[in-house]
C-alpha positions in Angstrom: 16.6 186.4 -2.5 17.2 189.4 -4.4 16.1 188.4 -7.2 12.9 186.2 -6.1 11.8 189.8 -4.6 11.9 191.2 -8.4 10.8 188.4 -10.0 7.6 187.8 -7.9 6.5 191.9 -8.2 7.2 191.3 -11.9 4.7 188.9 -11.9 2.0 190.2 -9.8 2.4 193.7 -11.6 2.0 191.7 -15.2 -1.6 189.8 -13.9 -3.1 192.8 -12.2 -2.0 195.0 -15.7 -2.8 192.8 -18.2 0.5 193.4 -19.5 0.9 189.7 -20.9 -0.8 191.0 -24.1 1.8 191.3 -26.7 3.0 194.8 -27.0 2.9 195.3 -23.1 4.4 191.9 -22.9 7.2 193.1 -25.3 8.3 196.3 -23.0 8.0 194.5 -19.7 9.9 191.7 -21.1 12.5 194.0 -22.4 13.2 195.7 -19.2 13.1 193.1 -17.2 15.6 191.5 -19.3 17.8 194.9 -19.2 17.5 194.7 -15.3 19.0 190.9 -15.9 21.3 192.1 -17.5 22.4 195.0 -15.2 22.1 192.1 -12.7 23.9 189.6 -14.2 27.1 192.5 -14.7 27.1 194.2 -11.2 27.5 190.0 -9.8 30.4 189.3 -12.5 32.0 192.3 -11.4 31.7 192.1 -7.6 33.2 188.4 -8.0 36.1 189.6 -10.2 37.0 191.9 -7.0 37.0 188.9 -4.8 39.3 186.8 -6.9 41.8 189.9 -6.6 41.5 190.9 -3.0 40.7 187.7 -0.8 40.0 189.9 2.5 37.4 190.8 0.8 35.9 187.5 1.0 36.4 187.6 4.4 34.7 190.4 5.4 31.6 190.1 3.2 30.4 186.8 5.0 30.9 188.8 8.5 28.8 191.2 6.7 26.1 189.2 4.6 22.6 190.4 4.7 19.9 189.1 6.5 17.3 187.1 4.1 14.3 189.5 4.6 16.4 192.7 3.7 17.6 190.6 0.3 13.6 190.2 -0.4 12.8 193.2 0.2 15.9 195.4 -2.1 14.1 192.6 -4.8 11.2 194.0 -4.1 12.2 197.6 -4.6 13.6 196.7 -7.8 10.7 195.2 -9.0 9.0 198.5 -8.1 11.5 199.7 -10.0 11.5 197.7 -13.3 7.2 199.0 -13.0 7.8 202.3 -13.3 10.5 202.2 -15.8 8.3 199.9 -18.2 5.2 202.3 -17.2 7.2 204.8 -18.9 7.9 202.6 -22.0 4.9 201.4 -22.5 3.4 205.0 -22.4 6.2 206.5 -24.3 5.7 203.9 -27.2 2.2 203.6 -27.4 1.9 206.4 -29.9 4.6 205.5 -32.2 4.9 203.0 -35.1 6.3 200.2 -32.7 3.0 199.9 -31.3 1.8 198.9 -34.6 4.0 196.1 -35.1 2.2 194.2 -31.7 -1.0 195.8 -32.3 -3.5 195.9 -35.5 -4.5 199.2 -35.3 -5.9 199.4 -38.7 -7.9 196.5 -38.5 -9.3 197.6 -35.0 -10.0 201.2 -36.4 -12.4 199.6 -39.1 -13.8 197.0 -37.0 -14.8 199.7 -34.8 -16.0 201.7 -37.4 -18.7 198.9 -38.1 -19.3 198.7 -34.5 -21.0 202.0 -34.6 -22.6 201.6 -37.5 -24.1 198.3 -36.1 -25.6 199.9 -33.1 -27.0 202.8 -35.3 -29.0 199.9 -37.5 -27.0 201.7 -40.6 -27.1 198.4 -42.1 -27.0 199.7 -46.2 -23.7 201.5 -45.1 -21.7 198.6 -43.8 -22.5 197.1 -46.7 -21.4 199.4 -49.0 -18.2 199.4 -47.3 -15.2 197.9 -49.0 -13.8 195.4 -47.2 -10.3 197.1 -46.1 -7.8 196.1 -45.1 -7.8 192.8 -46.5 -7.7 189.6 -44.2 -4.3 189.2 -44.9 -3.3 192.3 -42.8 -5.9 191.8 -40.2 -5.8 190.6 -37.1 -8.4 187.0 -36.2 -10.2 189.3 -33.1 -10.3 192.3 -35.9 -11.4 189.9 -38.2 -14.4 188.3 -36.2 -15.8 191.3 -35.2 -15.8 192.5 -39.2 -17.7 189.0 -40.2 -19.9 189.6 -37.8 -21.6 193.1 -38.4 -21.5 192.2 -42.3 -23.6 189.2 -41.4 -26.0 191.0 -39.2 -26.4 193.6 -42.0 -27.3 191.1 -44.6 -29.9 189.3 -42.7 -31.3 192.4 -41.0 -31.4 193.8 -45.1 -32.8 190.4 -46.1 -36.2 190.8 -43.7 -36.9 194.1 -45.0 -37.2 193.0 -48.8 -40.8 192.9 -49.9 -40.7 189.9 -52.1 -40.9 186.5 -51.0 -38.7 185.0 -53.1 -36.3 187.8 -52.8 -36.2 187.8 -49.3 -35.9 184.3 -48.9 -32.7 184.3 -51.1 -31.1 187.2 -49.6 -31.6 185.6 -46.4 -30.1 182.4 -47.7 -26.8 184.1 -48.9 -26.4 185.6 -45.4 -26.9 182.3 -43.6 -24.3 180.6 -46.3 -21.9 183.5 -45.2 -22.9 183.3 -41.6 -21.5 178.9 -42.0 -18.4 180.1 -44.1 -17.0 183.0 -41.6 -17.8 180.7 -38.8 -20.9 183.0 -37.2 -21.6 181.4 -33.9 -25.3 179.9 -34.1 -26.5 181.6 -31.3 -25.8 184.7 -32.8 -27.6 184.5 -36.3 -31.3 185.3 -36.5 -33.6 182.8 -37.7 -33.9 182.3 -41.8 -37.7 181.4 -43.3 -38.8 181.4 -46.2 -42.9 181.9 -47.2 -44.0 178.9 -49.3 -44.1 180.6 -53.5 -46.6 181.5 -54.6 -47.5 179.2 -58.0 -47.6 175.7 -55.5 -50.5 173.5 -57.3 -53.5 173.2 -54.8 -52.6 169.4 -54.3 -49.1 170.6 -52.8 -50.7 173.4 -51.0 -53.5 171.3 -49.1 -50.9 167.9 -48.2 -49.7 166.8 -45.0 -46.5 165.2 -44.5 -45.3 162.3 -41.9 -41.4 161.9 -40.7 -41.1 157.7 -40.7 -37.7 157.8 -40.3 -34.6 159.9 -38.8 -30.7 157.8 -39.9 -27.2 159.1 -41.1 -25.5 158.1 -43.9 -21.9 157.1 -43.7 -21.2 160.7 -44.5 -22.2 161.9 -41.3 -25.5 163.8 -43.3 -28.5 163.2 -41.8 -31.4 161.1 -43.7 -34.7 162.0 -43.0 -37.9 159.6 -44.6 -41.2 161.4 -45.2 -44.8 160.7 -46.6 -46.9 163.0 -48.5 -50.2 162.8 -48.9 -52.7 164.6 -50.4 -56.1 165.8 -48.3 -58.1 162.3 -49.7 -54.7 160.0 -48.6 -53.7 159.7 -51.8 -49.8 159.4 -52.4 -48.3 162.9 -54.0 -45.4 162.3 -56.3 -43.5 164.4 -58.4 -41.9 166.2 -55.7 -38.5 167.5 -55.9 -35.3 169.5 -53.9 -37.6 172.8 -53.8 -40.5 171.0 -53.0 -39.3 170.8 -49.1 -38.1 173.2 -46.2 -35.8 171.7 -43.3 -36.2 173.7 -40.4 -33.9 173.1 -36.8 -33.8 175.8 -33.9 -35.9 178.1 -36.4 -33.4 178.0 -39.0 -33.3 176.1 -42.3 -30.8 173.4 -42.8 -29.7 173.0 -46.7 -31.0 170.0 -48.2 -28.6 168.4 -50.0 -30.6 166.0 -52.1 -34.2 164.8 -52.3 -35.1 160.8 -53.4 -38.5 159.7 -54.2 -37.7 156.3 -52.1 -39.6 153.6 -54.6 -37.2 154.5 -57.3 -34.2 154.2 -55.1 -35.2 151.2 -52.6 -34.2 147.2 -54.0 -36.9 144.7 -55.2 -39.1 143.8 -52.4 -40.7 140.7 -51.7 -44.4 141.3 -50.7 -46.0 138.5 -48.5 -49.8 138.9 -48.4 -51.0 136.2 -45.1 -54.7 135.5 -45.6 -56.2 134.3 -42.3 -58.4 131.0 -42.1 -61.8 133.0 -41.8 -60.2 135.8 -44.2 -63.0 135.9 -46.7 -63.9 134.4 -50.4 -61.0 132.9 -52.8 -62.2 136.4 -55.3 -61.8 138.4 -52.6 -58.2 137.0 -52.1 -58.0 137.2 -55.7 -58.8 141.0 -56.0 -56.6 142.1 -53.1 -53.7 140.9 -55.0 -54.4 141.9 -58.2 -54.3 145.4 -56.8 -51.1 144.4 -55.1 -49.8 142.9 -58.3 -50.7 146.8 -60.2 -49.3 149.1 -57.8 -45.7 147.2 -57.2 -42.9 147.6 -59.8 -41.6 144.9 -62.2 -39.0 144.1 -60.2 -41.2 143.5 -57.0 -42.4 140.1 -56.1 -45.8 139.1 -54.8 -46.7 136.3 -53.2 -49.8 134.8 -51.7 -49.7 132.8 -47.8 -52.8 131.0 -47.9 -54.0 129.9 -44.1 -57.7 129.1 -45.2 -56.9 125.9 -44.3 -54.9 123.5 -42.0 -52.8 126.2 -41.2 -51.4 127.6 -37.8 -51.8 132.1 -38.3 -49.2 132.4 -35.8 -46.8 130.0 -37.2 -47.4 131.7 -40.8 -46.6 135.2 -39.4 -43.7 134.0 -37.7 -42.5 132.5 -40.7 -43.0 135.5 -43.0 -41.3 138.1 -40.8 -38.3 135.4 -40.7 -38.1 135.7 -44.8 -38.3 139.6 -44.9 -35.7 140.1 -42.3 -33.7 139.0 -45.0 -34.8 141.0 -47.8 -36.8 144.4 -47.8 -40.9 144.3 -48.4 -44.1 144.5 -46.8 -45.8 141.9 -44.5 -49.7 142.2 -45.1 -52.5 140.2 -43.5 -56.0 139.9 -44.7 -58.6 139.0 -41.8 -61.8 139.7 -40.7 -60.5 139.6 -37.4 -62.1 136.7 -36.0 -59.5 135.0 -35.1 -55.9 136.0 -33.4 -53.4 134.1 -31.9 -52.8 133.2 -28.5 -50.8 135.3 -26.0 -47.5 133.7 -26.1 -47.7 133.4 -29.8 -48.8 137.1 -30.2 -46.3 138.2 -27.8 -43.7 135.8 -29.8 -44.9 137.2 -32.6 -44.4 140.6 -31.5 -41.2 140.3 -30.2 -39.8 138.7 -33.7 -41.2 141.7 -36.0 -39.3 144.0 -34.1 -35.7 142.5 -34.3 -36.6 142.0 -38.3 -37.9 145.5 -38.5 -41.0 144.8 -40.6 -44.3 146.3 -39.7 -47.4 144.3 -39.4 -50.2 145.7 -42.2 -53.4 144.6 -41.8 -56.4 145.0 -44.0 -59.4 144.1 -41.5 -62.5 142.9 -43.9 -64.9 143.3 -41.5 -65.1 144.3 -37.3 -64.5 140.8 -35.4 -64.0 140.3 -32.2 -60.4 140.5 -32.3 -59.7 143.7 -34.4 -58.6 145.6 -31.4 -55.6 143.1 -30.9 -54.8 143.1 -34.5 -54.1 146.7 -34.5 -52.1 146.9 -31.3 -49.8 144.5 -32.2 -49.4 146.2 -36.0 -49.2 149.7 -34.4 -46.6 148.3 -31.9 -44.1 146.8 -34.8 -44.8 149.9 -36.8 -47.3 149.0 -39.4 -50.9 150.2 -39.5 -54.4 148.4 -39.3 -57.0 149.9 -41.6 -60.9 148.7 -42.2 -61.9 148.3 -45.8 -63.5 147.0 -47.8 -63.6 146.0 -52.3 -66.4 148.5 -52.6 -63.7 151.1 -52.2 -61.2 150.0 -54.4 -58.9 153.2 -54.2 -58.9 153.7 -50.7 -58.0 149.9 -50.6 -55.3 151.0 -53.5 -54.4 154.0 -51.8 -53.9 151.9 -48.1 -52.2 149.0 -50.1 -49.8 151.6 -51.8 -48.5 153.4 -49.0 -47.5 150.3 -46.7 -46.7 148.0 -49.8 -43.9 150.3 -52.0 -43.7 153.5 -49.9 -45.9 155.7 -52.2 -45.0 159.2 -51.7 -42.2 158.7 -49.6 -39.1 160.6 -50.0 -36.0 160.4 -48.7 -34.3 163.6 -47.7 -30.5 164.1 -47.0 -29.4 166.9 -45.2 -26.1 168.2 -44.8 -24.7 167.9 -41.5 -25.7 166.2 -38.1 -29.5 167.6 -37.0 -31.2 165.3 -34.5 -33.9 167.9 -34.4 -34.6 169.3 -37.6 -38.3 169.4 -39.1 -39.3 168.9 -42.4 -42.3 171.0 -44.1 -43.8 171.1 -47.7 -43.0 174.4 -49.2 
């Protein structure tokens, strides 16, 4: 009972202290294991003067100690071991044993930034060398080090008058801020103006996310079209053409694709409904499909002018390009739509294949308002045109036919929430 007494002030002394830290640890765990010791002796010896005098024996069990006085004789050498390691601790905390638990060196300079920190003396902790080296410093030490040099590089970053300067600087302290391990939360946000020779065509576009996917890399791919203020596809565009910007910081962009160049032949399947319009109309819309696609693209022609069922036609075409990658386009004056189990069925079956609905309405029918619900619902678009406008026709026929101005962006890293913007 004795020495439960000791043991439990040990251990209520050590939590209330904080003396589990390493160099209190070290003194209180040396005592203590002096007081063992001491212990360990005093009950070797006693029992050594029993096995010679066995009346001694005898006379200690008439005499044993109640529990509760055993407890509390623990208890006061507990009290004891806290003074004498009070003394120890206090005794050595000046001296170069303190150094071996304790990084004094690398504390003294971490605080050293600290100060400079909260007195916005950014251009000094800087300038500072970075002593002592990591090898000799502790990981808290450490931390707090990377941290104030980060904050001084960004805060020295926003003060720089040029653009591009600032936007670099600002860059090399967010790739420091990932390599030291910076906690997000703690870095202020990086942007960077758009420069200042952009051509007018770049300057006045608008982009579109289509599409948000990982590749099996983990990095997240991001699909975008550009457009210029007419609609017209804008290509050309390269890795410093776009920003990614998540939680008002920019993610690096680890490559930019322009996606015709990269994407597999496509098989284009242009549906002409039974009231579409004239065989030269026919004739003209894929001519213009047949001059925008690549060599390697296919185009061919579903003719439902006569004796044939629309729905069954649709249904048939978005079976063949869930196969293979392409564009599904239908050329109607929307007169005539299919009925509502065949449109739903319809509906239902361009969703599972993933391919959007385009259609090219030649005229207002009456049924030109379902036409472009279900195409907006499976992804595609419904535009009104007409062959007096040939490049807005060319232009409409581009972007849902071979993904002009689309470009695929890969990111590095996971971002589920990132933004992407024309520089």
């Amino acid at each position: 009972m004795r020495l439960t007494g000791m043991l439990l002030v040990v251990a209520v002394a050590t939590v209330i202290l904080n003396w589990y830290r390493p160099f209190e640890g070290a003194c209180g765990g040396f005592v203590l294991a002096v007081f063992l010791l001491v212990h360990a002796l005093l009950r070797r010896a006693r029992t050594a003067e029993f096995d010679a005098d066995p009346d001694l024996v005898n006379d200690e069990l008439l005499n044993d100690e109640p529990s509760v006085r055993e407890l509390a004789l623990g208890a006061l050498t507990g009290v004891l071991w806290l003074i004498v390691t009070t003394a120890v601790v206090l005794g050595l905390s000046n001296t170069r044993v303190h150094g071996w638990f304790f990084d004094e060196q690398g504390e003294a300079f971490a605080n050293e930034l600290d100060v400079l920190a909260r007195n916005r003396a950014w251009n000094e902790i800087v300038a500072l060398p970075d002593r002592p080296t990591s090898a000799h410093m502790s990981l808290a030490a450490r931390a707090r080090v990377d941290r104030d040099r980060y904050l001084a590089m960004a805060n020295l970053a926003a003060t720089l008058s040029d653009a591009g300067a600032r936007c670099d600087a600002a860059r090399t302290a967010e790739s420091f801020a990932e390599t030291h391990g910076i906690d997000p939360p703690g870095r202020l946000p990086v942007t960077c103006q758009p420069a200042s020779n952009v051509s007018r065509a770049q300057s006045g576009s608008h982009i579109r996310l289509l599409t948000r996917t990982a590749d099996v890399a983990g990095r997240t791919v991001i699909s975008v079209s550009v457009a210029d203020p007419q609609g017209a596809a804008v290509v050309g565009l390269g890795q410093g053409s776009f920003a990614a910007i998540e939680g008002g910081r920019e993610v690096p962009i680890a490559e930019v694709a322009y996606a015709p160049s990269v994407s597999p032949p496509n098989l284009i399947l242009l549906v002409v409904a039974p009231a579409a319009t004239s065989a030269r109309t026919v004739a003209a819309v894929r001519g213009l499909l047949t001059g925008i696609v690549r060599d390697r693209d296919h185009v061919e022609t579903v003719d439902c002018s006569a004796h044939c069922d629309l729905a069954t036609a649709l249904l048939n075409a978005s079976n063949r390009l869930g196969t293979q990658p392409g564009a599904l386009i239908l050329l109607t004056r929307g007169d005539e739509f299919p009925s509502p189990g065949s449109a739903s069925s319809l509906l239902s079956r361009l969703r599972r294949a993933t391919v959007p609905l385009h259609v090219l309405m030649l005229g207002r029918g009456g049924a030109a308002s379902q036409w472009e619900n279900i195409a907006n619902r499976s992804g595609g678009s419904c535009r009104e045109t007409n062959l007096t406008d040939l490049r807005g026709l060319r232009v409409s026929l581009a972007a849902s036919v071979i993904g002009e101005g689309t470009y695929l962006l890969v990111l590095e890293g996971r971002h589920n929430r990132a933004e992407v913007a024309l520089k």
